[in-house]
C-alpha positions as CSV (number, residue, x, y, z in Angstrom):
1,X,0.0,0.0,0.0
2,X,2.6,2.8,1.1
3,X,4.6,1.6,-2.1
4,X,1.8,2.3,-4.5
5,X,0.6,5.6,-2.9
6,X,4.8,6.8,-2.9
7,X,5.3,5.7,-6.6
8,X,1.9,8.0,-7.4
9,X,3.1,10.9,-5.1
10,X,6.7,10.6,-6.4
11,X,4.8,10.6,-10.6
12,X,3.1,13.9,-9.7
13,X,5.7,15.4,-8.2
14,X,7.8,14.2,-11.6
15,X,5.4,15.9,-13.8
16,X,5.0,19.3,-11.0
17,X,9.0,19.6,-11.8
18,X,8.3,19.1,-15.4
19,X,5.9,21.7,-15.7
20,X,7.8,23.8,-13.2
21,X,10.9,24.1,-15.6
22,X,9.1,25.4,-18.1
23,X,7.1,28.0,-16.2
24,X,10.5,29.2,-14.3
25,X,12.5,29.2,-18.4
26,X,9.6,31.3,-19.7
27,X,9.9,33.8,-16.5
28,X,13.6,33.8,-16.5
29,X,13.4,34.9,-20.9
30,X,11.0,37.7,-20.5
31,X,12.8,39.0,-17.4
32,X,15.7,39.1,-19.9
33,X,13.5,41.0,-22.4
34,X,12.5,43.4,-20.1
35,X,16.2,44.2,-19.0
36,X,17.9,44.5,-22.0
37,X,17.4,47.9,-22.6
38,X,18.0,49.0,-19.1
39,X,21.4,46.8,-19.3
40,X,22.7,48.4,-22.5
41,X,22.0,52.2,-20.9
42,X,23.7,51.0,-17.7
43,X,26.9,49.3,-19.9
44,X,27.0,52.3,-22.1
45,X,26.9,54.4,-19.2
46,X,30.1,52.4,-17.3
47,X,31.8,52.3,-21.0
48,X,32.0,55.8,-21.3
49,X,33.7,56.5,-17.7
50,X,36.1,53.9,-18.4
51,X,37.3,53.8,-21.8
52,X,40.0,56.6,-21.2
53,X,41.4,55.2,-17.8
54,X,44.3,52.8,-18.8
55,X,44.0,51.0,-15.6
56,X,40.6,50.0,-15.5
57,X,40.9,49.4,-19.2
58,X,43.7,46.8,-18.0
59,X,41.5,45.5,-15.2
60,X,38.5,44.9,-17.4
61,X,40.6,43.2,-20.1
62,X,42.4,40.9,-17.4
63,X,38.5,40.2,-16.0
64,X,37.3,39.3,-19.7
65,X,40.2,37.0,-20.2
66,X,39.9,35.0,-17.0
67,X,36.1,34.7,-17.9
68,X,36.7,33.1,-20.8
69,X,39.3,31.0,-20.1
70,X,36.6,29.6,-17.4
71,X,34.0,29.9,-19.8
72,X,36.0,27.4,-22.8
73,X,37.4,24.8,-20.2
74,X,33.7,24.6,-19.1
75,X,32.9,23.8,-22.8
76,X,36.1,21.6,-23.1
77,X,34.6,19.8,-19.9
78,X,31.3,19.9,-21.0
79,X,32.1,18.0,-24.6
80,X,34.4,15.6,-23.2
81,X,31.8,14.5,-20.6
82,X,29.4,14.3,-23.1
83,X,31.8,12.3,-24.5
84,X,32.4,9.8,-22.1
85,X,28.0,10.1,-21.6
86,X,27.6,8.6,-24.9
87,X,30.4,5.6,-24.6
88,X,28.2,4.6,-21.5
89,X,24.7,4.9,-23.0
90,X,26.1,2.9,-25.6
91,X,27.8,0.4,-23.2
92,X,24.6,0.2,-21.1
93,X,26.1,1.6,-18.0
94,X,23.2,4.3,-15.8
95,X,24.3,4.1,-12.6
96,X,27.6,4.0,-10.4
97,X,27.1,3.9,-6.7
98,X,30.3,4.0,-4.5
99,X,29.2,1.5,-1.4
100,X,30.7,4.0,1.3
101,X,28.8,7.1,0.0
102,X,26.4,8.8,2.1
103,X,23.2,7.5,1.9
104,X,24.2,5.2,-0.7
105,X,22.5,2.0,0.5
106,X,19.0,3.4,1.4
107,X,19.1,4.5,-2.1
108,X,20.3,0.9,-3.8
109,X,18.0,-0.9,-1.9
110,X,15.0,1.1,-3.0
111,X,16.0,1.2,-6.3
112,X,16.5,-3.2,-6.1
113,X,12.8,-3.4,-4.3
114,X,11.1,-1.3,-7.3
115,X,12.9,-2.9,-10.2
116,X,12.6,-7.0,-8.7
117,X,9.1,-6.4,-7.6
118,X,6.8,-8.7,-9.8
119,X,9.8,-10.6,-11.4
120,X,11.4,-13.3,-11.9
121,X,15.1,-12.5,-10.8
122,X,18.2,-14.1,-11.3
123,X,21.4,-14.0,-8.9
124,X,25.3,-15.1,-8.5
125,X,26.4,-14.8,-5.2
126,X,29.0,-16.4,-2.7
127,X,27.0,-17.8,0.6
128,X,24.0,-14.8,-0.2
129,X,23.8,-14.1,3.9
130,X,24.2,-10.3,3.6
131,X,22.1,-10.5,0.3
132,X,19.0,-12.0,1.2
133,X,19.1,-12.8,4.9
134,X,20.5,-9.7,7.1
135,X,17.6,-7.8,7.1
136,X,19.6,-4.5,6.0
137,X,20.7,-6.8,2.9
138,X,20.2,-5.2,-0.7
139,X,17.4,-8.1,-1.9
140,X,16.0,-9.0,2.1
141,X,12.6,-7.4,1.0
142,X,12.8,-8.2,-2.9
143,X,12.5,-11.3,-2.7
144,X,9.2,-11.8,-0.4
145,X,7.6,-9.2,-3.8
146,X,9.2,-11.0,-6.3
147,X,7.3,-13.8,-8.8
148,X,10.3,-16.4,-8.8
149,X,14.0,-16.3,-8.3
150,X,16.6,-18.7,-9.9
151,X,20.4,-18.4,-7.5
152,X,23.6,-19.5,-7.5
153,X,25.7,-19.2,-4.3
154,X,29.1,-21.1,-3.5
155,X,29.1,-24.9,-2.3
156,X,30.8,-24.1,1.0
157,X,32.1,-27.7,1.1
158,X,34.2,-27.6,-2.3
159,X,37.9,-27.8,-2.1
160,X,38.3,-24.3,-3.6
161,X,36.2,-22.2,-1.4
162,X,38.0,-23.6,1.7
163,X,41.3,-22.9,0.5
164,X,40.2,-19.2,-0.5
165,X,39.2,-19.0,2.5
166,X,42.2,-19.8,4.5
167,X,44.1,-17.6,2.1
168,X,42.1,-14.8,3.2
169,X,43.3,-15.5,7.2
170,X,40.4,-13.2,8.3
171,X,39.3,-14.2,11.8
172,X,35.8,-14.0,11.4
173,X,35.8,-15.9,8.1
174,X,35.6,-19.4,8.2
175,X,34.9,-22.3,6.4
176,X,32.3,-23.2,9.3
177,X,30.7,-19.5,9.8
178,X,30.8,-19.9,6.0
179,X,29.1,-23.0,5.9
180,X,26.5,-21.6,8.5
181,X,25.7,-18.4,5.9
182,X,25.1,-20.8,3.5
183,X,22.7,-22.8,5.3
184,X,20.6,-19.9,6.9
185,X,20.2,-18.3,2.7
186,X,19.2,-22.3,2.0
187,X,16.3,-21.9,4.9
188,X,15.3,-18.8,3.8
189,X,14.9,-20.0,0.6
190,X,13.2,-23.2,1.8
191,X,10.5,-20.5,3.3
192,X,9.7,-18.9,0.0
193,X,9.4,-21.9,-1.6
194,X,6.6,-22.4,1.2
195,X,4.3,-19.7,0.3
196,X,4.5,-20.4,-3.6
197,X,7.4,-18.8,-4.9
198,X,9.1,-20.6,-8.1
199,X,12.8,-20.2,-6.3
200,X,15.7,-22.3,-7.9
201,X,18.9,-22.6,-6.2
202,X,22.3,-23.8,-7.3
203,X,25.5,-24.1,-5.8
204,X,28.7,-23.7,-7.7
205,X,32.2,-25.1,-6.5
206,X,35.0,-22.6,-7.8
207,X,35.7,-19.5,-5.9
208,X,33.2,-16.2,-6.5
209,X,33.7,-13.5,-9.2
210,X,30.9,-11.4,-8.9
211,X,28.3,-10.6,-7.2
212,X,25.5,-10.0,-9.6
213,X,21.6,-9.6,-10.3
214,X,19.4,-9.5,-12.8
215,X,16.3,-7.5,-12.1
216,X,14.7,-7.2,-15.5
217,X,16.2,-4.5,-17.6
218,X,18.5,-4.0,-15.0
219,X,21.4,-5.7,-13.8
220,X,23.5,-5.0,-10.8
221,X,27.5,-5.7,-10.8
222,X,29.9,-5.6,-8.2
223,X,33.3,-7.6,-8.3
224,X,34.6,-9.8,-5.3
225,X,38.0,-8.6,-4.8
226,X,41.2,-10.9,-3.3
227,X,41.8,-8.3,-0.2
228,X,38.8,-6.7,0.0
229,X,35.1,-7.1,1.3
230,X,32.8,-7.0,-1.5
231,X,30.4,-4.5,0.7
232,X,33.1,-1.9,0.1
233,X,33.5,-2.4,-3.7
234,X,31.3,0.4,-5.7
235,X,28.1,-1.0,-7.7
236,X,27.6,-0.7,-11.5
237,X,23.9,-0.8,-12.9
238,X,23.6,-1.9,-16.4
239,X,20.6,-1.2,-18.6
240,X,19.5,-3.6,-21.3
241,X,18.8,-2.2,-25.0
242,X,17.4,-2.9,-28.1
243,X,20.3,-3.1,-29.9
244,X,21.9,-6.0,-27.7
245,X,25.2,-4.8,-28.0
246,X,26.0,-3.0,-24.2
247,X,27.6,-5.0,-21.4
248,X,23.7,-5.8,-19.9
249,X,23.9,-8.6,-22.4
250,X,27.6,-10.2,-22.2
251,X,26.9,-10.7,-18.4
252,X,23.0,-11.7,-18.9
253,X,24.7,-14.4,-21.4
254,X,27.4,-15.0,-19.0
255,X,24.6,-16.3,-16.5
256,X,22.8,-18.0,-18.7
257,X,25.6,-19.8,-19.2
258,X,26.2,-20.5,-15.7
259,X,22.9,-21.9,-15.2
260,X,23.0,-24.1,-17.4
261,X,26.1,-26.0,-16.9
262,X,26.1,-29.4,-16.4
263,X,29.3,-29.2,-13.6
264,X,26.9,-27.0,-11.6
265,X,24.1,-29.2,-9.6
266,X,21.2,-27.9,-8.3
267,X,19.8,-27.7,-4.9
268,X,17.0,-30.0,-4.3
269,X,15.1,-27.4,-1.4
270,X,12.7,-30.7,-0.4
271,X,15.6,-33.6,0.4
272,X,18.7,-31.2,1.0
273,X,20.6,-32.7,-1.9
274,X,22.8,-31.9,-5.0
275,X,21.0,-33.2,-8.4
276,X,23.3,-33.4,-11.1
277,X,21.6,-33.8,-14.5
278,X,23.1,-34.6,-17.8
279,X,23.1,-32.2,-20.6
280,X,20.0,-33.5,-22.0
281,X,18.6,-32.6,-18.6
282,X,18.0,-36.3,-17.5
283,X,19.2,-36.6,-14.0
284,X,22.2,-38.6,-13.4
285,X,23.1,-39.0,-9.4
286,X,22.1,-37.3,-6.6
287,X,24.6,-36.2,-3.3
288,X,23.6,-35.4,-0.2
289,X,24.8,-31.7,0.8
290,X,27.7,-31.7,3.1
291,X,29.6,-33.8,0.7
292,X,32.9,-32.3,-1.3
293,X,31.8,-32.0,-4.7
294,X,32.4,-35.5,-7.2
295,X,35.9,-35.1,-9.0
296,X,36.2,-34.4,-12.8
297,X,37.4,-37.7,-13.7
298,X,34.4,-39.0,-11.7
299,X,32.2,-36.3,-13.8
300,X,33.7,-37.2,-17.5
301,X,32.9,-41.1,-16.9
302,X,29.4,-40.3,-15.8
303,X,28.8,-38.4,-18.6
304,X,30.8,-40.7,-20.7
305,X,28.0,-43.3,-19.5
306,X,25.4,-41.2,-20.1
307,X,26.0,-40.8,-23.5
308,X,26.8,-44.6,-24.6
309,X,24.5,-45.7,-26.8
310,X,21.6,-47.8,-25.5
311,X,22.3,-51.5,-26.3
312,X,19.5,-52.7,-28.7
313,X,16.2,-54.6,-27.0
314,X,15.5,-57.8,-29.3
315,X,11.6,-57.8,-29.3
């Protein structure tokens, strides 16, 4: 309710600012027209006390010089961030929001709520705690307005994650308060599912690159760095167009692809286990979560399996 009475009060006050503009350039042009002549009297007026005083000639030159230098590096600036405007239009990029920027997070989150409300939205993370389970988290009320939700987040049990994590050496970061993230995001999820959301979850074993979501036209970007908490790192918005060409849909494709590996099994939110399926979608085995993730040689000869041909049936 107070969502859809702030998006009407926030569209009138859109158009008020609208209309507003023009009222206040209208005003401002026949103020101008009106002082003209006045202005010209009063210039003519200085001029003629001035022009035969070498000093204030001098001064008035050196004042009309320093004007204009201001006057074509604001044009200089003006063109080159037009520039630069353009080569982000055209890259899809229309929003950059430095994490540690005053007010910064009330304004992401509102901005994620309006765009994922109603959709289907689609998310890499690494254990997705401070995502969707902290209640100050970016998608913590997206997701109970959303339609559906298809996520990846890190298997905390893969050989790769643990030993990123004891690179890191952070005391608070730990392959068991790791593992504990993970499963409080799986419950949450497991609630959703409840009430008649279509949520998806996978779990991927190598160690995170991004931290990204899809919110319909928009997609939100932010990189996990080696040394540094990804809560600090600055947030890129992306905007898809029609012409397919910006960065909206490398990363899109990028977690299409993603999805639909084979190497990545999905969370079975029911039995608490890790489906693997084929690439002709058939399932192949099932693991029970808590396990380290099956080996590739263990991988290539089920698949090898999978795709030996059927020996005949004599009827």
């Amino acid at each position: 309710m107070f969502h859809a009475v702030w998006s009407t009060v926030r569209a009138l006050l859109h158009d008020a600012t609208g209309s507003l503009y023009h009222i206040v350039i209208v005003a401002l042009s026949g103020g101008i027209a009106l002082l003209l002549p006045v202005g010209a009297k009063q210039f003519l007026s200085f001029w003629s006390r001035v022009e035969h005083d070498k000093l204030s000639l001098i001064a008035l030159e050196m004042t009309a010089a320093v004007v204009l230098i201001l006057c074509l590096n604001y044009l200089h600036r003006s063109i080159k961030d037009r520039a630069l405007a353009k080569v982000a239009t055209g890259a899809g990029l229309v929003s950059f929001f430095p994490r540690r920027a005053r007010g910064a997070h009330s304004r992401i989150k509102a901005l994620k709520e309006e765009q994922g409300t109603g959709r289907t939205i689609m998310v890499i993370g690494s254990s997705g705690y401070s995502t969707f389970v902290d209640h100050v988290g970016d998608l913590s009320t997206v997701l109970e307005k959303c339609l559906g939700a298809n996520i990846l987040l890190v298997n905390p049990y893969s050989q790769e994650v643990s030993a990123r994590i004891q690179a890191i050496g952070h005391p608070e970061i730990t392959p068991a308060t790791f593992r504990e993230e993970v499963r409080q995001s799986i419950e949450l999820l497991k609630r959703l599912k409840a009430i008649g959301k279509a949520v998806k979850l996978k779990l991927y074993a190598d160690p995170p690159l991004v931290k990204m979501m899809i919110l319909g036209d928009d997609l939100w970007l932010q990189h996990y760095h080696a040394d540094l908490d990804v809560q600090t790192m600055p947030e890129y918005v992306l905007r898809h167009n029609r012409q397919d060409h910006g960065l909206y849909t490398l990363y899109a494709h990028y977690f299409m692809q993603r999805w639909e590996s084979t190497e990545i099994p999905e969370y079975d939110l029911d039995t608490d286990e890790l489906v693997y399926r084929g690439r002709n979608g058939n399932e192949i085995r099932r693991e029970p979560f808590g396990s380290e993730p099956a080996s590739d040689e263990a991988r290539l000869m089920v698949e090898s399996l999978e795709l030996a041909p059927e020996p005949a049936q004599i009827s």
